[in-house]
C-alpha positions as CSV (number, residue, x, y, z in Angstrom):
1,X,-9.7,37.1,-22.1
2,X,-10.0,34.0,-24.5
3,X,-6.8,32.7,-24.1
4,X,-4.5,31.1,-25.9
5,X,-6.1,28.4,-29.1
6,X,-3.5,26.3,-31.1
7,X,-5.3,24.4,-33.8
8,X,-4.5,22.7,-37.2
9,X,-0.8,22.9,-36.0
10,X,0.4,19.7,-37.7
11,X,4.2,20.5,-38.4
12,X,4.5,23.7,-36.5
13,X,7.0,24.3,-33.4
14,X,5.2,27.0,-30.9
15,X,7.4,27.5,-28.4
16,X,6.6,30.6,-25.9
17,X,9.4,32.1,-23.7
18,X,8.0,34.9,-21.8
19,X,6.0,34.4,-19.0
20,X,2.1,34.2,-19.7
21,X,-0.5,35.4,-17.4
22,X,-4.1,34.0,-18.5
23,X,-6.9,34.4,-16.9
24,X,-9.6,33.7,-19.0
25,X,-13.4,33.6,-16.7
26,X,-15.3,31.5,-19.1
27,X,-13.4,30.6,-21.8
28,X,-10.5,28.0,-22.0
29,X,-7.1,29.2,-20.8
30,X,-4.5,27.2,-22.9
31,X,-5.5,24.8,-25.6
32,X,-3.6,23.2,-28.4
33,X,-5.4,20.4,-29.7
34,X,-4.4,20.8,-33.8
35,X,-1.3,18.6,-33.6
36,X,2.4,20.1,-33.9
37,X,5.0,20.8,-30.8
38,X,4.2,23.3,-28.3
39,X,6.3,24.2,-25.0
40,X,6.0,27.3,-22.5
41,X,9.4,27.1,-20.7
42,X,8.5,30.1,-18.5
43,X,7.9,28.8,-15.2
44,X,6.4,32.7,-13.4
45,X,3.2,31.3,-15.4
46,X,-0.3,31.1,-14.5
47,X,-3.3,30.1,-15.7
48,X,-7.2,30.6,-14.2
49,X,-10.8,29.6,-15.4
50,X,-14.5,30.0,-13.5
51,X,-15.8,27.3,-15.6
52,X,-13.7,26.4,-18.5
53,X,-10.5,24.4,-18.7
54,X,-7.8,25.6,-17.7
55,X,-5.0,23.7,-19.8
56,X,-5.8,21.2,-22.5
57,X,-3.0,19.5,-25.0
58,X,-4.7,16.7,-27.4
59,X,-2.6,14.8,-29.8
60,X,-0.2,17.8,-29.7
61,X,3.4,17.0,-28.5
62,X,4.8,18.9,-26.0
63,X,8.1,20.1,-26.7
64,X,11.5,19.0,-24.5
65,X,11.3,22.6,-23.0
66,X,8.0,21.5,-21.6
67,X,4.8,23.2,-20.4
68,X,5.6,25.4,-17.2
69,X,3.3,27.1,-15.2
70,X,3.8,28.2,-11.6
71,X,0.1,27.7,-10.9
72,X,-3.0,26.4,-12.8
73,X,-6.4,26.9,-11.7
74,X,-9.5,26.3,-12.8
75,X,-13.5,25.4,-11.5
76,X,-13.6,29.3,-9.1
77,X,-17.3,29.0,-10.0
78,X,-19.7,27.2,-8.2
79,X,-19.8,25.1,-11.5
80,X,-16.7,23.7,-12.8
81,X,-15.6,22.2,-16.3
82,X,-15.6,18.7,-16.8
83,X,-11.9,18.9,-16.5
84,X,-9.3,21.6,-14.8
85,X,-6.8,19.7,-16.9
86,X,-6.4,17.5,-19.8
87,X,-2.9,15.9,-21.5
88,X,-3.8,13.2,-23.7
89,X,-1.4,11.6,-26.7
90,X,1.2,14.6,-25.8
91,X,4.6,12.7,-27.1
92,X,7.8,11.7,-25.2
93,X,9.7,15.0,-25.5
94,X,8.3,16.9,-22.4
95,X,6.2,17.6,-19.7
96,X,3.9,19.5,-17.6
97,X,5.7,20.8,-14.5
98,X,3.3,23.4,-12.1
99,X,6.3,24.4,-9.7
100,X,3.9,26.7,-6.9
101,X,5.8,29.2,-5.3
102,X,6.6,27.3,-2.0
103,X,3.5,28.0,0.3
104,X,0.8,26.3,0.3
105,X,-2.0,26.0,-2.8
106,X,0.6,27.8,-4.6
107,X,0.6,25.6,-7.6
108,X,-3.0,27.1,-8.1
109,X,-6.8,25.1,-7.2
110,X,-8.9,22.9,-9.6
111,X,-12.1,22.4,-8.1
112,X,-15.7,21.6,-8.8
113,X,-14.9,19.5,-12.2
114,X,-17.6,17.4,-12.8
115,X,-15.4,14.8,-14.1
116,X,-11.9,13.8,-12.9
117,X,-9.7,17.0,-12.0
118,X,-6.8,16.8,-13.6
119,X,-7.1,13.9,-16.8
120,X,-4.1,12.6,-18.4
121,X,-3.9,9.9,-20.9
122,X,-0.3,8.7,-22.9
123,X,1.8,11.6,-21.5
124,X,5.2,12.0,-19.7
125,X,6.6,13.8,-16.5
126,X,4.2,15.2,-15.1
127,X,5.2,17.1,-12.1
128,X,2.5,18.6,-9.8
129,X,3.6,20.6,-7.0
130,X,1.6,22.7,-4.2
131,X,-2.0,21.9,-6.3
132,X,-5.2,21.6,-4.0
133,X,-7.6,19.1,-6.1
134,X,-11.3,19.3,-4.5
135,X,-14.7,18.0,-5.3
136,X,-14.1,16.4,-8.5
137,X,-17.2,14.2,-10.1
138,X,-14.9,11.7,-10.4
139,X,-11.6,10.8,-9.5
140,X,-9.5,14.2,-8.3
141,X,-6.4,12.8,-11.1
142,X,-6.8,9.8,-13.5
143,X,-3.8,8.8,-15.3
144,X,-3.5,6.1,-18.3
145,X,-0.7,5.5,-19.8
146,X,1.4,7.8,-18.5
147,X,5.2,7.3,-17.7
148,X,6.4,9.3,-15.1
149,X,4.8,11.3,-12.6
150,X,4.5,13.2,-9.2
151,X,2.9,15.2,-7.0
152,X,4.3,16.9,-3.6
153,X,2.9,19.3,-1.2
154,X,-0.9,18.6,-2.7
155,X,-4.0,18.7,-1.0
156,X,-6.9,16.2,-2.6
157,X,-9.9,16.4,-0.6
158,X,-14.0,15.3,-1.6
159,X,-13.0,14.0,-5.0
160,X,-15.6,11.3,-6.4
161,X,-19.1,10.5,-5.8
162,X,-19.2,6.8,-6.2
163,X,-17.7,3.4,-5.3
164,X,-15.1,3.6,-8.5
165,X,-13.7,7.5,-7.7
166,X,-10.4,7.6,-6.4
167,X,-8.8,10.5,-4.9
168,X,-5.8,9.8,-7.7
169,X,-6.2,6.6,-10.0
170,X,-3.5,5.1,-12.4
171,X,-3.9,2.4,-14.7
172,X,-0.8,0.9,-16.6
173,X,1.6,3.5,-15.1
174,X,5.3,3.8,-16.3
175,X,8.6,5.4,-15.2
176,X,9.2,6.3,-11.6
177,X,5.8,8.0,-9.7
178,X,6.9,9.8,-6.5
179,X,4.3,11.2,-4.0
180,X,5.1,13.1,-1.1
181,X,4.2,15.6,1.9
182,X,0.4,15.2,0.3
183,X,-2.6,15.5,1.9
184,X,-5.6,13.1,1.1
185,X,-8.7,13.3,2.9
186,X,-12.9,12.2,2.0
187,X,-11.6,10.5,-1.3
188,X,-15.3,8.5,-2.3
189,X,-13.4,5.1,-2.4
190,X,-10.0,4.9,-2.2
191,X,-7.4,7.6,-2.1
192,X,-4.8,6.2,-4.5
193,X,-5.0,3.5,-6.4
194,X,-2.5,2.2,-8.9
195,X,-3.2,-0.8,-11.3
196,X,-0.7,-2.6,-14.1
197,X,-1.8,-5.4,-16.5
198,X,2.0,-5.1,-18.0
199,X,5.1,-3.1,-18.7
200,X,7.4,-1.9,-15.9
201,X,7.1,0.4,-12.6
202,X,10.7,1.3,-12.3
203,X,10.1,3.0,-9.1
204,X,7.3,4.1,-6.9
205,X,8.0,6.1,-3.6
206,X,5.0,7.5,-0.9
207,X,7.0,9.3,1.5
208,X,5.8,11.8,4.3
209,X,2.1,11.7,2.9
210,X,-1.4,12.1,5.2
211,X,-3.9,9.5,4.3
212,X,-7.1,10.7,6.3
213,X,-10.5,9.3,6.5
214,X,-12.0,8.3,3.0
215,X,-15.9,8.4,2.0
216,X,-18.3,7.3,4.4
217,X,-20.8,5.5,2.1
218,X,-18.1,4.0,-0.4
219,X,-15.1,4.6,1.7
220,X,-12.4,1.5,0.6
221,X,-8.8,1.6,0.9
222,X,-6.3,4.4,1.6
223,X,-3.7,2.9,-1.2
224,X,-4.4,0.0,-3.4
225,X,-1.7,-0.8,-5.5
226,X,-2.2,-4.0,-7.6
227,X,-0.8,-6.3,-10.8
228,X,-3.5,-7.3,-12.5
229,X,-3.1,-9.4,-15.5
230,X,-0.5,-10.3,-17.4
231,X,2.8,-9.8,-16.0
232,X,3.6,-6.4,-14.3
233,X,6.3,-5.4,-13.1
234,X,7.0,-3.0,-10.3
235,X,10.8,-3.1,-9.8
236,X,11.2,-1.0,-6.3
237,X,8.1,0.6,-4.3
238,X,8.7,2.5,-1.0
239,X,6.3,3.1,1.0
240,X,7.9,5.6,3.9
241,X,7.0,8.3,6.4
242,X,3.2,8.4,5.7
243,X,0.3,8.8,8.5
244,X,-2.7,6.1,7.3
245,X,-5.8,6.9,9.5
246,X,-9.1,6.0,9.8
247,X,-9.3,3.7,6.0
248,X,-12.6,2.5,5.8
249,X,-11.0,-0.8,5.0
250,X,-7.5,-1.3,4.8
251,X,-4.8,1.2,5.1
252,X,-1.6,0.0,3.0
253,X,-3.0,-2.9,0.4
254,X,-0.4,-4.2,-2.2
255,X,-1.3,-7.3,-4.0
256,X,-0.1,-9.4,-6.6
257,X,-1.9,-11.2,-8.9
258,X,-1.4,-13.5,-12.5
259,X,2.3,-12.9,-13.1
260,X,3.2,-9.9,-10.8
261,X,6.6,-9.2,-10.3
262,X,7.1,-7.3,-7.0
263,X,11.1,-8.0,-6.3
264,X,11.7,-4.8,-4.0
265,X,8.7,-3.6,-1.1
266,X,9.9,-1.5,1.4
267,X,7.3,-0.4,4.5
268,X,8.9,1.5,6.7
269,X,8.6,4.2,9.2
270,X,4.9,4.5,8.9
271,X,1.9,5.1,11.1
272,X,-1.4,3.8,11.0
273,X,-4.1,4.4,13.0
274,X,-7.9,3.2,13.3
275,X,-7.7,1.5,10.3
276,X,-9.7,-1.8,9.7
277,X,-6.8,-3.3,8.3
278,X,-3.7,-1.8,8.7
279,X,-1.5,-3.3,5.6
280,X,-1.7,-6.1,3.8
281,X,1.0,-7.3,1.6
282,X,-0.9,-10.7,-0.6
283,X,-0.4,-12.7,-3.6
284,X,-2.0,-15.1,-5.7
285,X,-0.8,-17.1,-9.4
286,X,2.7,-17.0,-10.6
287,X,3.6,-13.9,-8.7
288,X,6.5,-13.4,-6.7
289,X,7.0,-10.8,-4.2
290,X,9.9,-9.9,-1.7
291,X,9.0,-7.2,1.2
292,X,10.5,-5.7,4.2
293,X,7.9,-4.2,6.6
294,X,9.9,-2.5,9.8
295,X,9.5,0.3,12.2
296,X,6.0,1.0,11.6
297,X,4.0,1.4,14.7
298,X,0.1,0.7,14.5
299,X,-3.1,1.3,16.9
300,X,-6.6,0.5,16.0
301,X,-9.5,0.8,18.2
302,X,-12.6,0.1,15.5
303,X,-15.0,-2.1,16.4
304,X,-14.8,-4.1,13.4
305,X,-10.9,-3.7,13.5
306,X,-9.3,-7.0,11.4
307,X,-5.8,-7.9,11.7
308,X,-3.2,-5.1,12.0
309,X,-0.5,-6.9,9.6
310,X,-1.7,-9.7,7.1
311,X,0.3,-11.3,4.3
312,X,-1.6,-14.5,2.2
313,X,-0.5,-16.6,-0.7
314,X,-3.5,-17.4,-1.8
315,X,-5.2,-20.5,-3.9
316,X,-3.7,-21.3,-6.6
317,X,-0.3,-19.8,-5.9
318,X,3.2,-21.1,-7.5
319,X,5.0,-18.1,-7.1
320,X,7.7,-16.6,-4.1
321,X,6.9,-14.8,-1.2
322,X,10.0,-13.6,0.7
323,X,8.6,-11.6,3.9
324,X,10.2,-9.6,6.5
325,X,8.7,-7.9,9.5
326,X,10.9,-6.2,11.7
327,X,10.8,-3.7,14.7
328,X,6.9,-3.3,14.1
329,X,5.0,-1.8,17.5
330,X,1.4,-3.3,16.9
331,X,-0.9,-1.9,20.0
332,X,-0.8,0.5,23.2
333,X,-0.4,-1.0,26.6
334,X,-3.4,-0.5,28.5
335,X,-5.5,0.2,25.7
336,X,-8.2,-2.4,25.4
337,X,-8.6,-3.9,21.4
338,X,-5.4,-1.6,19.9
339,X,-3.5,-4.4,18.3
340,X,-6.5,-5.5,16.9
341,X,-10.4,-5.6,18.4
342,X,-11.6,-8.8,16.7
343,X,-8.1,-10.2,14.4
344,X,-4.9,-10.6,15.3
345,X,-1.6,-8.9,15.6
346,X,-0.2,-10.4,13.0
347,X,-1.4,-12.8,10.3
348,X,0.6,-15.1,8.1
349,X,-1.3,-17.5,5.6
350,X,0.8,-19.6,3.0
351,X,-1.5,-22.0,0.7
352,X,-1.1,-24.1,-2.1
353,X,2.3,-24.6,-4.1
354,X,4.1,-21.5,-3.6
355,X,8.0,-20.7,-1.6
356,X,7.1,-18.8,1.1
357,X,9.5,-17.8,3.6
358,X,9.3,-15.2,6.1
359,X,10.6,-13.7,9.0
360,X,9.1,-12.3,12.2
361,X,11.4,-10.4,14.1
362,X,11.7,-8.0,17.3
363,X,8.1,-7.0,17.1
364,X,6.2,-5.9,20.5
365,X,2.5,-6.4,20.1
366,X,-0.2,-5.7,22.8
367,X,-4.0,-5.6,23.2
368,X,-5.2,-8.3,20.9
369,X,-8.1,-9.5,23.1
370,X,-10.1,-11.4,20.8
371,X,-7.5,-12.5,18.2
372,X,-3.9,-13.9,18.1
373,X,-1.0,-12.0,18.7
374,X,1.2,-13.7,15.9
375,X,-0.3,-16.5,13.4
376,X,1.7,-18.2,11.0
377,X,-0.5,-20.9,9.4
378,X,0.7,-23.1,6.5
379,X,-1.9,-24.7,4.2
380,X,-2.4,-27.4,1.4
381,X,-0.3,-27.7,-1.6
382,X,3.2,-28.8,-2.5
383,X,4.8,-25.5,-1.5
384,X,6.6,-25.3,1.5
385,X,7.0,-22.4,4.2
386,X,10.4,-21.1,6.4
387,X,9.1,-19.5,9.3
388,X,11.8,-17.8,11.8
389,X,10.2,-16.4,14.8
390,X,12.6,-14.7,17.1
391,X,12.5,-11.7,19.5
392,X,9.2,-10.8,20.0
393,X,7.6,-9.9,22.5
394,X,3.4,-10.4,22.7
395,X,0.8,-9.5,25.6
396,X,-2.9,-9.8,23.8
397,X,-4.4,-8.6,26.7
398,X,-4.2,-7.3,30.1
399,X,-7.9,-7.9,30.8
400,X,-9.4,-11.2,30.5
401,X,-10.4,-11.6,26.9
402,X,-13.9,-12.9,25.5
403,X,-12.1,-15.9,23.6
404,X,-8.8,-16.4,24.6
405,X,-6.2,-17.5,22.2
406,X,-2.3,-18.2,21.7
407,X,-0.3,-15.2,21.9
408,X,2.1,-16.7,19.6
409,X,0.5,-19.5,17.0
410,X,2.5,-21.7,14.0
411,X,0.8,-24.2,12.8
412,X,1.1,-26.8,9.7
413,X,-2.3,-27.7,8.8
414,X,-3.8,-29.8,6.1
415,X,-7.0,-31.6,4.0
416,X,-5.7,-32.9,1.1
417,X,-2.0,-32.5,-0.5
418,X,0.0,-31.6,2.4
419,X,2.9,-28.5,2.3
420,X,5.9,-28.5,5.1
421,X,6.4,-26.4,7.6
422,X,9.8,-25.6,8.7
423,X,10.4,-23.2,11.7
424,X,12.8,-21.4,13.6
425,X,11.2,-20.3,17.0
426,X,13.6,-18.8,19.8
427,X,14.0,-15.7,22.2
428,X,10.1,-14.8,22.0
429,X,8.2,-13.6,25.2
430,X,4.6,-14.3,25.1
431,X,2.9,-13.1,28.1
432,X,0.2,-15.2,30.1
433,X,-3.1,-12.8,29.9
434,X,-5.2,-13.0,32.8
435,X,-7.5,-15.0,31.6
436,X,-5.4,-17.6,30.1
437,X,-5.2,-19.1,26.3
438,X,-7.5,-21.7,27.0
439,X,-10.0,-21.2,23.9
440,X,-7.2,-22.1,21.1
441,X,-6.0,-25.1,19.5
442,X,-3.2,-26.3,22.3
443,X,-4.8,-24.1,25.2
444,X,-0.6,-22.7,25.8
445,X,0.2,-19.4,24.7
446,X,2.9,-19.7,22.9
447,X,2.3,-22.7,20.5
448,X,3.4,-25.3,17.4
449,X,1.2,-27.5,15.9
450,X,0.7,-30.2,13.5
451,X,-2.8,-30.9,12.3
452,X,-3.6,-32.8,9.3
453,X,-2.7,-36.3,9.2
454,X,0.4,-36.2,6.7
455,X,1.4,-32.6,7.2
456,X,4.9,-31.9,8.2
457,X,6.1,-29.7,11.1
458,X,9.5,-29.0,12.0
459,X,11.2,-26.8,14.3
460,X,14.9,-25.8,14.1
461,X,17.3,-27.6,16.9
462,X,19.4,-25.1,18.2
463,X,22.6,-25.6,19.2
464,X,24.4,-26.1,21.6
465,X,22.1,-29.0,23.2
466,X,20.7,-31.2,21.2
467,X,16.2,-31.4,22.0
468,X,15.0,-33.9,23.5
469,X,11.6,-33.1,21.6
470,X,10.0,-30.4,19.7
471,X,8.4,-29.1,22.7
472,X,11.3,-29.4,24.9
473,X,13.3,-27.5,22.3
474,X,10.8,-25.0,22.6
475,X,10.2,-24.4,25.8
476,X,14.1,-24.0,26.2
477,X,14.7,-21.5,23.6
478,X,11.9,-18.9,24.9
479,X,12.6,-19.3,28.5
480,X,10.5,-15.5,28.8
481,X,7.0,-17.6,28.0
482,X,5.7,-19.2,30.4
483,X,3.3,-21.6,28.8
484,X,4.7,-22.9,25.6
485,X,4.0,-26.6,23.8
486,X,5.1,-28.2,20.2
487,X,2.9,-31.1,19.1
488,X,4.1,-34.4,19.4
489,X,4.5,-35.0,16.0
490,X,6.6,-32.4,14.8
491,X,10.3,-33.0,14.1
492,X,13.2,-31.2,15.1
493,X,15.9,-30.5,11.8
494,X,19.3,-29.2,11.9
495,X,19.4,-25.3,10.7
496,X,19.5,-23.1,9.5
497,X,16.1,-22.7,7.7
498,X,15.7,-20.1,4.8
499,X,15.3,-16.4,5.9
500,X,13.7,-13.9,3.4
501,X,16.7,-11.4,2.2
């Protein structure tokens, strides 16, 4: 058939009630690019193409009734259109909703576009459910512009053929974006990546989703989500439920950067596995993030395997960073480089003028042969850190290590403009590995230290008897760790010190 072709509309109202069944070969399914309203409010619709598009709305608004389908497919041919679907300047007053019939690939198959998938560019509410997205030229869905969107139950796999094709990509992203119980798999670079220069992310939730092994020649990130210039602001992300495995790079990044405002991050509940990186929650500039990372349990046996949690405030930084990490299980017993092959456990970096405080808390960590199990390192600048240690519970190895270093490691360290580090270190276990922690800075395991000649280390003295020194105070206060030291030089301070909320 050829479909359904709404053109030179400008003023008109088209609203269609029954159901429509289009299935259209060559020619395009659904168009209306003539300006006007449209909506379809029947949601038993489908729509099919070999090689033509299979919906496409251009500076036509949709109508508050919306566009419906129960499935849209397009690309059956072994040559696709350049796009399965296309929204672009659609209005505020509706959406496109594909509802699939609850198995599935219900919500229908675009495949083979030789561009991205599905394109949309200043639209609203788009809801996506039950849609397999495959082999797209570019990205599988590219979003601009649009406020409100989400996808659940939908498969993207081999979308992109380059080092800038993203399984889904969003740039200056609105509203609330929800994904969940989607699968993601051979994405050329990264699978999802979300960028903001300005306005407002009210809420962004990944929950229950499969991240699986990206391109092998420009294979990046499993989820990037970034604040680029200007000041963005992304009021509440989630990030809960999801498997991250095999990132060619790093599995969970989120950064911010200029004048980012990320006041609500929540990792929870998720699994990664044989990523580089695991996740990586950074930020640079003015911008101020506040993240709780808990109950995520991560293995990693790559050869080139970095650090399995990092968080940096980066040069030059005069914003917040307000960090929790709780309940994390970082490594397998027994199985040699899991925690980490070459990094650490966990890494903490805080530089320049920033507030950082974080907290480290009831966190087992095992197998980091070559790297640290915890670091916490504060750098130059003006900006001080709060560092609260307590309850972890650290074995880097079971087998002598190449290089062996601190199992636990907090150190204020300085060149120029020194910052202060305040810490709160008690009820940690740090195991002695067989071969010892004789390659790191104190040659203990568990380990404060002041280097720099006017930094500023201090350690919490915790009640009820007073320290006799830093080091005494520690070594009393993790009676589980057997070799444990403070330098000379660092203070003890009444608490409490600041813990992130």
């Amino acid at each position: 058939g050829s479909g359904i072709l709404l053109t030179n509309n400008t003023g008109a109202t088209i609203a269609f009630s029954g159901p429509l069944s289009l299935s259209t070969a060559t020619n395009p399914a659904f168009t209306a690019t003539g300006g006007g309203t449209v909506s379809a409010s029947n949601a038993t619709s489908t729509a099919s193409t070999t090689t033509a598009i299979a919906l496409n709305v251009i500076n036509t608004t949709i109508g508050a009734a919306g566009l419906n389908f129960r499935s849209i497919s397009s690309g059956t041919a072994v040559t696709g259109p350049a796009n399965g679907i296309i929204l672009n300047n659609t209005g505020s007053s509706g959406g496109l909703t594909v509802s699939g019939s609850g198995t599935p690939g219900s919500g229908g198959t675009i495949q083979n576009s030789t561009a991205s998938g599905i394109s949309l560019t200043s639209t609203t509410s788009v809801s996506l459910t039950r849609m397999n997205i495959s082999t797209s030229g570019d990205d599988g869905i590219t979003g601009t512009s649009v406020n409100g969107f989400s996808c659940d139950f939908c498969v993207l796999s081999a979308n992109g053929n380059s080092g800038t094709d993203e399984g889904m990509q969003f740039n200056e992203l609105t509203g609330n974006f929800t994904l969940s119980s989607s699968t993601f798999s051979g994405s050329a670079h990264n699978h999802l990546y979300i960028s903001n220069s300005g306005g407002t992310l009210a809420t962004l939730n990944l929950t229950g989703n499969t991240f699986n092994a990206n391109g092998s020649t420009f294979g990046n990130h499993a989820v990037l989500i970034e604040g680029l210039g200007g000041a963005p602001v992304f009021s509440s992300m989630s990030i809960t439920g999801n498997s991250f495995i095999s990132a060619r790079s790093i599995g969970l990044q989120i950064l911010g950067n200029n004048s980012t405002s990320m006041p609500s991050v929540t990792v929870t509940g998720n699994v990664f596995t044989d990523n580089v990186l695991a996740a990586d929650l950074s930020l640079i500039q003015t911008s101020n993030m506040t993240f709780n990372v808990s109950n995520n349990t991560i293995n990693s046996t790559v050869a080139n395997g970095s650090h399995a949690l990092n968080s940096n405030q980066g040069i030059p930084s005069s914003g917040t960073v307000r960090g929790r990490y709780q309940n994390n299980v970082i490594g397998t017993a027994g199985s040699m480089g899991s925690g980490s092959m070459i990094g650490n456990g966990m890494r903490i970096i805080g530089n320049d003028n920033g507030t950082k405080q974080y907290l480290v808390d009831n966190t087992a960590i095992r197998e980091t042969r070559n790297g640290r199990g915890i670091e916490v390192v504060n750098r130059n600048g003006t900006g001080g850190m709060d560092a609260t240690l307590t309850n972890n519970n650290v074995n880097t190895d079971a087998q002598p290590a190449n290089f062996p270093l601190s199992g636990i490691l907090v150190q204020s360290n300085c060149a120029t403009t020194c910052n202060t580090l305040r810490s709160d270190i008690a009820n940690n276990t740090v195991a002695v590995p067989s071969g010892g922690c004789a390659f790191d800075l104190t040659g203990t395991c568990l380990a404060l230290v002041r280097s720099g000649a006017t930094s500023t280390c201090q350690l919490v003295d915790r009640p009820p008897t007073p320290g006799a020194s830093a080091s005494a105070e520690l070594v009393a206060n993790n009676p589980f760790s057997a070799s444990t030291s403070a330098s000379a030089t660092c203070t003890l301070i009444p608490g409490p010190i600041v813990t992130p909320p």
